[in-house]
C-alpha positions in Angstrom: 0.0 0.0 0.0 1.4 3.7 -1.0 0.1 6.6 1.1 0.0 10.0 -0.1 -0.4 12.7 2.6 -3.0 15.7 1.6 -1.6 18.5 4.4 -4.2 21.6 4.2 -5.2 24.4 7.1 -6.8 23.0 9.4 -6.8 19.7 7.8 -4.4 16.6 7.5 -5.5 13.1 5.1 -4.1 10.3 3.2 -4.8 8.8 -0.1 -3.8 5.3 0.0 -3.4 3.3 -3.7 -2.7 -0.5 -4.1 -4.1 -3.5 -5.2 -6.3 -5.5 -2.8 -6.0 -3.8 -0.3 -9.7 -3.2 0.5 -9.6 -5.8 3.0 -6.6 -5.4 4.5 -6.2 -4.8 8.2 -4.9 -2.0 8.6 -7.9 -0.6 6.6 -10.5 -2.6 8.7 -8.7 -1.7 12.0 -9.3 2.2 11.0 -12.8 1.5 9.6 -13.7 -0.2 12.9 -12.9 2.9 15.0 -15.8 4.9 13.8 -19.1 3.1 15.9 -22.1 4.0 13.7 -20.8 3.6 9.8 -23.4 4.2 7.0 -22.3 3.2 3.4 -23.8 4.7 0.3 -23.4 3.0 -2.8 -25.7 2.5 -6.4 -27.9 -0.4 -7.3 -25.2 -1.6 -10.0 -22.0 -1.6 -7.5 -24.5 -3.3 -5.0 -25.2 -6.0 -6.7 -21.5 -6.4 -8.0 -19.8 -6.0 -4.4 -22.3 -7.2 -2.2 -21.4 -10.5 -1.2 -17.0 -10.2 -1.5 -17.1 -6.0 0.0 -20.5 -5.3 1.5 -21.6 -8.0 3.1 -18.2 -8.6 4.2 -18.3 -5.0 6.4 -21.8 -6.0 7.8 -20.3 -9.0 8.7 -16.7 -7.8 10.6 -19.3 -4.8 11.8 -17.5 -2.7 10.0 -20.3 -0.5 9.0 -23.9 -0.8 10.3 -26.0 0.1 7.6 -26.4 1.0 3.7 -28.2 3.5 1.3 -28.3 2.0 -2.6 -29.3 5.0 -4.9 -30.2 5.2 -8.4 -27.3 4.5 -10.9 -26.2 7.3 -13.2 -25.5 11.3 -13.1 -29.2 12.4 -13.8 -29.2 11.1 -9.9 -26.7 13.8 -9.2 -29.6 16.1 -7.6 -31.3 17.0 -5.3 -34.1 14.2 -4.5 -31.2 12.0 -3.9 -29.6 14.2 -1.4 -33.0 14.0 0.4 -33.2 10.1 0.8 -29.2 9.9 2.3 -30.5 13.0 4.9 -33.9 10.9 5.6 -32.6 7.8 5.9 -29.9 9.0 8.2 -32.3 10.3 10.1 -34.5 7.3 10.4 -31.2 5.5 11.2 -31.1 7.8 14.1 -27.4 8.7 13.3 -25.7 11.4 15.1 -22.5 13.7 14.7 -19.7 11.1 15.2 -21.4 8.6 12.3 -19.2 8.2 9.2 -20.5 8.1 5.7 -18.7 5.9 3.1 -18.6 6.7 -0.2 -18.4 3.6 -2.5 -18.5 4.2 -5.8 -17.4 6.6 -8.6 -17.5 10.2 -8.8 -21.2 10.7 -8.4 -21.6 8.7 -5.4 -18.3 10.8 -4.0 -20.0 14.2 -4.9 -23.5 13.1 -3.5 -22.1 11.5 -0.1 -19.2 14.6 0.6 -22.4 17.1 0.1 -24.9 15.0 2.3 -22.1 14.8 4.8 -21.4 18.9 4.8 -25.0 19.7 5.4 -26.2 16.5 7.4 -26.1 17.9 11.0 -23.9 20.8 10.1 -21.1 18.4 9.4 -20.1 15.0 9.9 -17.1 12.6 8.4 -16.8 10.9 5.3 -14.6 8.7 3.3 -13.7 7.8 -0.2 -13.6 4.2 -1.8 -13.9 5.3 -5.4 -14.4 2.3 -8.0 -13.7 3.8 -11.3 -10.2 5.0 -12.9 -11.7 8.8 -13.6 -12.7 9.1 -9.7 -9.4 7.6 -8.1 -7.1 10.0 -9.9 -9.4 12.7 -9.7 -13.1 13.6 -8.1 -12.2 11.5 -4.9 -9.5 13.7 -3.7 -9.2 17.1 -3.1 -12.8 17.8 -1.0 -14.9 19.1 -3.9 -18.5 18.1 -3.0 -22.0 18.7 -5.2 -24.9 18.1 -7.7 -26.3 19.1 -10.4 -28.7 21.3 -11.2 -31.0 21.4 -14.7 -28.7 24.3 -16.5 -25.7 23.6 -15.1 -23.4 21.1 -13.9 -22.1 20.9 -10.1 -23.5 24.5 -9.5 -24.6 23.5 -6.2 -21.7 22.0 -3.9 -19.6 22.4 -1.3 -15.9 22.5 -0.7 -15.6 19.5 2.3 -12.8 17.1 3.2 -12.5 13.1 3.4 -11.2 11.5 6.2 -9.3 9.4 3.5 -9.5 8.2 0.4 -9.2 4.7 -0.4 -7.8 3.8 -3.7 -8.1 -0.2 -4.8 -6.9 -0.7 -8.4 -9.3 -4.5 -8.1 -12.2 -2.5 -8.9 -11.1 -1.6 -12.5 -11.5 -5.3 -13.1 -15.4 -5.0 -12.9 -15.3 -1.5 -14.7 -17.0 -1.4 -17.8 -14.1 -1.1 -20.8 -16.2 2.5 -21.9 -15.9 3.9 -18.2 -12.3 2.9 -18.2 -11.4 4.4 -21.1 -13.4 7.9 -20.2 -10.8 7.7 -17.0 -8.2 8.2 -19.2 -9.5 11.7 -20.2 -8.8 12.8 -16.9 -4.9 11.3 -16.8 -4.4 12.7 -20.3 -5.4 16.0 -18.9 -2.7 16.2 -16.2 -0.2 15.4 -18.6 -1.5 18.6 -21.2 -1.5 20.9 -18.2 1.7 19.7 -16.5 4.2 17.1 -18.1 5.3 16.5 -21.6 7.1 13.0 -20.7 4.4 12.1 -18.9 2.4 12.9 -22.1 4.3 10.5 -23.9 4.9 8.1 -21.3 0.5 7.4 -21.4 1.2 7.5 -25.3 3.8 4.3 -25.0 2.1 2.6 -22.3 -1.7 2.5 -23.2 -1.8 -0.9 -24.0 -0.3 -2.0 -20.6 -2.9 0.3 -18.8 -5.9 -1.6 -20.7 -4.4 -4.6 -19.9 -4.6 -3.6 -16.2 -1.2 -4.2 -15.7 -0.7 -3.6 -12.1 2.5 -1.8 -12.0 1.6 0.6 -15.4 -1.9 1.4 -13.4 -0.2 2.0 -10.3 2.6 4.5 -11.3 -0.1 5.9 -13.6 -2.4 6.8 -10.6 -0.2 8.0 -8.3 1.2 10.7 -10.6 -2.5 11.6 -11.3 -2.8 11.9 -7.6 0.7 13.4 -7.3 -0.3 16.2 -9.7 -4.0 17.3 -8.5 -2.5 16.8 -4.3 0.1 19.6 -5.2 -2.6 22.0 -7.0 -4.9 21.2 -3.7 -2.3 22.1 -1.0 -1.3 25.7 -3.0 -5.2 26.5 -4.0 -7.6 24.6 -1.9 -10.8 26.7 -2.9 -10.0 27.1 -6.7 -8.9 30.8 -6.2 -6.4 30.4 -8.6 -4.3 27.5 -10.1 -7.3 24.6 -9.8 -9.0 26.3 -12.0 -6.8 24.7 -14.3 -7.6 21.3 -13.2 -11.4 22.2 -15.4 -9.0 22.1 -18.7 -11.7 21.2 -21.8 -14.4 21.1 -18.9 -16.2 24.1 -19.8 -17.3 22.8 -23.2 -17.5 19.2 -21.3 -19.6 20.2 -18.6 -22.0 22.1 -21.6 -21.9 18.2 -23.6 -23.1 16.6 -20.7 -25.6 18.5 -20.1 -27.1 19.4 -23.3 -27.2 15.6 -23.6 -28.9 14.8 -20.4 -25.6 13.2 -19.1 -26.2 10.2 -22.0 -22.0 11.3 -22.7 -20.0 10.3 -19.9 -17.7 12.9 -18.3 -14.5 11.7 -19.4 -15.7 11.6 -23.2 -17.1 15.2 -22.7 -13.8 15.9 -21.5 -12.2 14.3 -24.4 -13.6 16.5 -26.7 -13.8 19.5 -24.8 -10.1 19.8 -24.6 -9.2 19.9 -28.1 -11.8 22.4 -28.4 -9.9 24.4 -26.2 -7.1 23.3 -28.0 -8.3 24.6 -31.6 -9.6 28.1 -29.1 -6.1 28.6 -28.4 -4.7 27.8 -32.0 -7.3 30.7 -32.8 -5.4 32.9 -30.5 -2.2 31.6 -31.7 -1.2 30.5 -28.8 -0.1 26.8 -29.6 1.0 24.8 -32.9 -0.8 22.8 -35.3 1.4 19.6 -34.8 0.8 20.3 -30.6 -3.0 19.9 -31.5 -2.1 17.3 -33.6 -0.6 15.0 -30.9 -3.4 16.0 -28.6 -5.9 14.8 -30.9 -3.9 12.0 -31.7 -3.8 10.5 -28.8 -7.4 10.6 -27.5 -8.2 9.1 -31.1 -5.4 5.9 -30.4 -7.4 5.5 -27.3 -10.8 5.8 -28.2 -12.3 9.2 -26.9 -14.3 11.8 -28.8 -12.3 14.4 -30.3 -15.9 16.0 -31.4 -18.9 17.3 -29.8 -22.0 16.0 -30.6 -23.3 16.7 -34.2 -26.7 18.5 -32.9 -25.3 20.8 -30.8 -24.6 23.9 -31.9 -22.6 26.9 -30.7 -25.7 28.2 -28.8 -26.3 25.1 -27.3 -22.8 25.4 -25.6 -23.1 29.2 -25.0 -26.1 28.8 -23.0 -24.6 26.2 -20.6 -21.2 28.2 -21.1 -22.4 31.5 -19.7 -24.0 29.5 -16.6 -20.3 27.6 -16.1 -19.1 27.6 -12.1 -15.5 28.8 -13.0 -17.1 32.1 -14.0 -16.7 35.0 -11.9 -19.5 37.5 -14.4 -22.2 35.7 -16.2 -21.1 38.2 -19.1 -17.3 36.6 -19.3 -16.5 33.0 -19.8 -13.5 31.6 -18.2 -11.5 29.1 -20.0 -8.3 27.1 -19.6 -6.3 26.3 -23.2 -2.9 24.7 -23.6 -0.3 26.5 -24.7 1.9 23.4 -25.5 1.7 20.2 -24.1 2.6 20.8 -20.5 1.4 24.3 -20.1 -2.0 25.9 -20.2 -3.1 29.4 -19.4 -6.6 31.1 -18.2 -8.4 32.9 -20.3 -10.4 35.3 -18.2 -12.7 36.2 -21.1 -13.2 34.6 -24.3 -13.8 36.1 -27.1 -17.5 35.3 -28.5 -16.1 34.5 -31.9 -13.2 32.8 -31.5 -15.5 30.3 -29.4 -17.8 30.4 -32.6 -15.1 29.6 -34.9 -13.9 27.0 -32.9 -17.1 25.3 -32.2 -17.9 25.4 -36.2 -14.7 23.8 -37.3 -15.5 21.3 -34.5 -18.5 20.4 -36.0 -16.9 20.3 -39.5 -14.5 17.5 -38.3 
C-alpha cells in the first residue's frame, strides 16, 4: 500500500493506492474505530460487491447500515440528497457517524455534500471504484450536484477522512468507463508534463491490460499532480481552475445531452476544443494539437462534440459555467503546448464560434 499525505489548514488526510487492499487490516482496523458507519453505494455496485465488499463489512461490523441510490448522473440532484439526509435520520445517526462513499464520482459528490450539510457536518470517506474518480473527483474535497442548467453548481468544498484507492475495482469496470478515465490522466499530462504525455502515449496498451504496476505509477502521478494544486489553491482561487481544462465545453456536452456522454468523453472533446480556441489565438501549434488529438483518437475518446449541438447550445450552458466569476465573461483554460496551459479570463465570442464550427466540420 502507498500513502499520499494531503496536508491543508486546518486539515491533515491520506490517499492510499494499491491492489487488494480493500480488506486489509490496517484498513478494517481504522474502519472499525468509527461506531455508527453508513455506506452509500448504487444499485449496479451493489449488486457487483455485495457479497465479497458489503456484506463482508456488515459481517466484521465494520459499517452498520447501507443506502443504494439510483445509478447514473441524472441522480446527481437534489431528491437523492433528500433520501441519504432521511434515511440518516430514520437510522437515528448522530454527529460522530461516518458516511462511506463507495462508488465513482457521483456517489463521491453526493455523499461529501450530504455529509457537509447533514447535521452541520459530519465525516466521510472515499472508496472510489472507477479510474476517472481515483485520480481525480475523490480527492481534493470538492462536494456537489447538479442542477437542470448547469453542472455541479450546487456543492460544497468539504474534506474526506481518507481516500481509499483499490486498483481491483477496475476489473469489474466497464471497458467505456475505463477508457473515459483516461480523459482525466491525459489531462494532467496537457497541463503539467510532456514526458508524462508520452509516457501514457507508449504505455496505453499495458494500462488496458490492467497491468498492475503501469496502473499503479499511472495513478499516483495523477494523484501526485492534483494533491500539489490542492495544497497551494484549496478553494479554486487560482491554479485549480486549471484542473477544469476542456471542462467548460465538457460540462455544456453533458448536459445538453442529459448526461447520455460520460464525463471523461465530454472531456475528451472539450479539450481539443480548447485546443483549436487557443490555436485561434495563436497561442499553440498545429502539430501540438495534432498530438493531442492523436492520442485521445489511439485511445478511443471523442475528439468532437455532438453533431446537434450547436454553438448556442454550448453558450447557453457556457455562460452559466461555475468557473465564471461574471455571467457576461466566460472563463476558459487552453494549452499553450503540451505541459502548459493558461486562463483565459474572457473569451472572445467569436473565437469560441469559430472553434465550435470547425468542431463540427470535423
Amino acid at each position: 500500500m502507498k500513502k499520499l499525505k494531503i496536508k491543508l489548514h486546518g486539515k491533515k488526510y491520506f490517499v492510499n493506492i494499491g491492489y487488494k487492499i480493500i480488506n486489509d487490516a490496517n484498513i478494517i482496523s481504522y474502519l472499525k474505530l468509527f461506531k455508527d458507519v453508513v455506506l452509500i453505494t448504487n444499485s449496479t455496485l451493489y449488486k457487483i460487491y455485495k457479497k465479497n465488499i458489503i456484506d463482508n463489512f456488515m459481517k466484521l461490523k465494520v459499517i452498520n447500515n447501507k443506502i443504494i441510490l439510483n445509478d447514473g448522473e441524472i441522480y446527481k440532484n437534489f431528491n437523492s440528497i433528500k433520501i441519504i439526509i432521511d434515511k440518516l435520520v430514520k437510522f437515528n445517526c448522530g454527529r460522530k457517524v461516518l458516511l462511506i462513499a463507495f462508488g465513482g464520482g457521483v456517489i463521491g459528490d453526493i455523499t461529501g455534500f450530504a455529509a457537509s450539510i447533514y447535521k452541520r457536518g459530519v465525516k466521510y470517506i472515499n472508496i472510489p471504484t472507477t479510474l476517472l474518480s481515483q485520480v481525480d473527483a475523490s480527492i481534493g474535497g470538492k462536494t456537489g450536484i447538479n442542477s437542470i442548467l448547469s453542472k455541479n453548481i450546487i456543492g460544497t468544498f468539504y474534506h474526506p477522512e481518507c481516500v481509499i484507492i483499490d486498483l481491483i475495482f477496475l476489473k469489474t469496470l466497464r471497458k467505456q468507463d475505463f477508457i473515459s478515465g483516461l480523459s482525466e490522466i491525459i489531462k494532467y499530462a496537457i497541463l503539467f508534463d510532456k514526458k508524462f504525455f508520452y509516457w501514457i502515449k507508449n504505455n496505453f496498451k499495458k494500462i488496458f491490460l490492467l497491468d498492475k504496476k503501469t496502473l499503479l505509477y499511472c495513478i499516483m502521478k495523477s494523484c501526485k499532480f492534483k494533491i500539489k494544486i490542492i495544497v497551494k489553491d484549496e478553494r479554486e482561487k487560482d491554479c485549480r481552475m486549471f484542473l477544469n481544462l476542456g471542462h467548460t465545453f465538457g460540462h455544456a456536452i453533458e448536459s445538453f445531452t442529459k448526461y447520455t456522454w460520460l464525463h471523461g468523453e465530454a472531456v475528451s472533446a472539450g479539450i481539443v476544443m480548447s485546443s483549436y480556441y487557443s490555436k485561434f489565438l495563436g497561442k499553440i501549434s498545429h502539430k501540438e494539437i495534432d498530438e493531442i488529438v492523436n492520442l485521445f483518437s489511439i485511445i478511443g475518446l471523442p475528439i468532437n462534440g455532438p453533431k446537434n449541438m450547436k454553438f448556442q447550445d454550448y453558450l447557453k450552458y457556457m455562460v452559466r459555467d461555475k468557473k465564471n466569476v461574471s455571467n457576461k465573461k466566460i472563463r476558459l483554460i487552453i494549452p499553450e503546448k503540451i505541459g502548459k496551459c493558461i486562463l483565459i479570463k474572457n473569451a472572445k465570442i467569436d473565437a469560441l464560434r469559430q472553434t465550435i464550427n470547425k468542431n463540427l466540420k470535423n
